[in-house]
C-alpha positions in Angstrom: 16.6 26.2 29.2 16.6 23.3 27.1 13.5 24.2 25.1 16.0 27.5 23.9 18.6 24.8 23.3 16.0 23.6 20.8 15.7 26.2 19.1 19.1 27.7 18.7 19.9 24.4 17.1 16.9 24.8 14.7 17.9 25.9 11.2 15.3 26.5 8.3 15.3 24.5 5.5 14.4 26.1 2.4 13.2 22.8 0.6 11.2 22.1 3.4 9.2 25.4 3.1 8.8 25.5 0.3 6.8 21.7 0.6 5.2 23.3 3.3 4.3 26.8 1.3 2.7 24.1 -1.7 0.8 22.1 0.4 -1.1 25.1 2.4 -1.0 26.8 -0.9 -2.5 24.4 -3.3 -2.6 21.0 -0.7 0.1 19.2 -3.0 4.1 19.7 -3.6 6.4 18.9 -6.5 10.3 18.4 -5.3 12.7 17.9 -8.0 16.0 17.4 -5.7 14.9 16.0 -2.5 17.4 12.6 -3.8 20.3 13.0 -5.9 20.8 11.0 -9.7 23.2 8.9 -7.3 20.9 8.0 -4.9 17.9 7.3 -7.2 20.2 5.2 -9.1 20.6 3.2 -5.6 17.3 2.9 -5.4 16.3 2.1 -8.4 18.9 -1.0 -8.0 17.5 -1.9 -4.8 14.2 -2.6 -6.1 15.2 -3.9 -9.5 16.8 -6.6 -7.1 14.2 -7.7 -4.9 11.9 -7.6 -8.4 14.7 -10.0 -9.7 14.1 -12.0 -6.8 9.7 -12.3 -7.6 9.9 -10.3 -3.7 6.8 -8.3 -4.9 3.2 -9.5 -5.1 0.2 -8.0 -7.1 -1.4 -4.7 -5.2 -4.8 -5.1 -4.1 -7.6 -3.0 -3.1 -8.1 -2.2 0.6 -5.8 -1.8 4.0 -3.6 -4.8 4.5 -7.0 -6.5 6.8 -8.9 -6.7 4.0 -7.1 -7.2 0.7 -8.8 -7.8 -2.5 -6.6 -7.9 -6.1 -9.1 -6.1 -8.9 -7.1 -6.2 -12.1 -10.3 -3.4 -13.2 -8.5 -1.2 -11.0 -5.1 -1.2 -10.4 -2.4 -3.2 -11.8 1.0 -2.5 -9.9 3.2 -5.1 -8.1 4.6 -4.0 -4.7 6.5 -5.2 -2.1 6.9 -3.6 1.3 9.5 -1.6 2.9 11.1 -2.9 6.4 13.0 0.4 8.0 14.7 -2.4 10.4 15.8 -4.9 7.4 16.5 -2.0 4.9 19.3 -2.4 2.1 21.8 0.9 2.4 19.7 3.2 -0.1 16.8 2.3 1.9 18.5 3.3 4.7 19.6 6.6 3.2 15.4 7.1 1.9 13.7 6.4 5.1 16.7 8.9 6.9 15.7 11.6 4.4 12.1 11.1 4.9 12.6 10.8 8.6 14.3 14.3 8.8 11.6 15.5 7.0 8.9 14.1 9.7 10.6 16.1 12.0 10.3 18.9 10.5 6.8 18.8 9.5 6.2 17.7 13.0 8.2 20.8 14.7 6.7 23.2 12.1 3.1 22.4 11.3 2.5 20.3 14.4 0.7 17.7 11.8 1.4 15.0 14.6 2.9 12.7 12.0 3.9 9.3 13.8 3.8 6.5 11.4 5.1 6.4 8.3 4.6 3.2 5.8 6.4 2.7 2.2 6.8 0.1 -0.6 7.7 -0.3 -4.0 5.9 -0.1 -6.7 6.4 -1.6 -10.0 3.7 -1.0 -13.1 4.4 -3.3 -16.4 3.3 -2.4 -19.5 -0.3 -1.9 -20.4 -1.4 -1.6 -16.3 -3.0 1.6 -14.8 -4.4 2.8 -11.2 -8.0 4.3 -11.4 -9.3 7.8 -9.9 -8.9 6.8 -6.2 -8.3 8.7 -2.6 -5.5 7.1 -0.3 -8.2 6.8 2.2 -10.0 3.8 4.2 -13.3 3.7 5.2 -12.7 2.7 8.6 -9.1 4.1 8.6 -8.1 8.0 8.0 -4.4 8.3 9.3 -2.7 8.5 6.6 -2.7 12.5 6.3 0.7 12.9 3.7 0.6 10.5 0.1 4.6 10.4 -0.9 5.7 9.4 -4.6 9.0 9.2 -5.9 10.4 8.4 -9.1 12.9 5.3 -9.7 12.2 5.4 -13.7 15.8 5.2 -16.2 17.1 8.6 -17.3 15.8 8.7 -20.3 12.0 8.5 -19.6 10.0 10.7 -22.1 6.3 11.6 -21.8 5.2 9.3 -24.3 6.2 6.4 -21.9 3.2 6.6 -19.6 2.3 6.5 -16.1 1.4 9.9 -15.3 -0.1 10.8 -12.2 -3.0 13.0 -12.6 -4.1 14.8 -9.8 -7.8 16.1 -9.4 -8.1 19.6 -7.8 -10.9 21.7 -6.8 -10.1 25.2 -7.6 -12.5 27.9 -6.9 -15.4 25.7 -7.1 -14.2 23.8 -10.2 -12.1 20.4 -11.0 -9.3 20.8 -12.3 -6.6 18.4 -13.3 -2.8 18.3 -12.4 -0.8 16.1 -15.0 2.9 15.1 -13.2 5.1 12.5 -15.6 7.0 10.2 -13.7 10.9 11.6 -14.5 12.8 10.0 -12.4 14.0 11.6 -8.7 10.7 13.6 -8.9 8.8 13.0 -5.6 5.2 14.5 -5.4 3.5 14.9 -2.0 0.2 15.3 -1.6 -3.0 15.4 1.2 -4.4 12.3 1.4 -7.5 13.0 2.6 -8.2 15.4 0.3 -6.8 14.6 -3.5 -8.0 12.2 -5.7 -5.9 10.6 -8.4 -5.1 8.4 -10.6 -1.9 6.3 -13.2 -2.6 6.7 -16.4 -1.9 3.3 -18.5 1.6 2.7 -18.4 2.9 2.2 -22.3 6.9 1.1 -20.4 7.4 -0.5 -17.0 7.1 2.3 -14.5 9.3 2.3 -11.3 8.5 4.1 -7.5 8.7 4.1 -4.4 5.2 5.3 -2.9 4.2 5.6 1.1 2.0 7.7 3.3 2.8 9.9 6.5 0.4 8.6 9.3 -1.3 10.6 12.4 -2.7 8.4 15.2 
């Protein structure tokens, strides 16, 4: 009985399939909408104040055990999101993300039980080289998660994009994405490598993975 509770009370959400329909399609997903101009705007505040504050540190290479800062490689300053200390527009980000965990996890059955975020701040002239968001001795991070913080008026010629290397029918190919802000691009993990190209204005996000066990 309750399992038909469950799923009377289910209702399909079209944004959701279509992330799902992308990533079994071509293993990545571009969503335009999933925040609103108001909420990025929150965000975007939230981390300019904790930046304000010198509450990021310089990104290093590695899981959090073993850390090592290579300037050759990536450039970004981060600082780490708390669910259980989060500002109000965190609140709001990890309760969308949340409600899409759910779904993935009621859908797809991708077993997604962790979840781990920070912010992400690029100054002028720094980069991330070709890369996969995978340890050596750690693989559960199964979903990559970017979104956006960057002003309004962010052209092109600013920077930053996120190339994305695909194998399509035997072939690399390569997926440019610029960094407008609200954009949010999720990805497999496991599977995609990529890279930020040299950032020619101070590039804002909030990036994070989806974890299995």
């Amino acid at each position: 009985m309750e399992e038909l509770f469950e799923q009377l009370d289910f209702i399909e959400n079209p944004q959701y399939e279509q992330i799902i329909s992308d990533l079994m399609d071509q293993q990545y997903s571009i969503v335009e909408t999933f925040f609103t101009e108001e909420e990025v705007h929150a965000l975007r505040n939230s981390l300019l104040d904790n930046y304000k504050e010198d509450s990021f540190k310089k990104a290093a290479i590695g899981n959090k055990v073993n850390e090592n800062i290579i300037k050759s490689i990536r450039g970004d300053h981060i600082m780490w999101l708390d669910q259980n200390q989060a500002t109000p527009a965190e609140t709001m980000f990890f309760d969308k993300v949340n409600n899409l965990i759910s779904y993935l996890n009621r859908t797809c059955f991708l077993g997604i039980l962790q979840k781990e975020f920070h912010y992400a701040v690029y100054p002028t002239g720094t980069f991330y080289k070709r890369h996969l968001d995978t340890f050596q001795n750690d693989d559960r991070r199964k979903l990559s998660i970017v979104c956006y913080l960057n002003n309004e008026n962010w052209l092109p010629e600013n920077g930053g994009e996120l190339v994305l290397y695909l194998n399509e029918n035997g072939e690399e190919t390569e997926k440019v994405i610029y960094p407008f802000p609200g954009r949010m691009v999720i990805f497999e993990s496991q599977i995609i490598e990529h890279e930020v190209k040299p950032v020619n204005t101070r590039r804002l996000s909030i990036t994070g993975w989806l974890k299995t066990r």
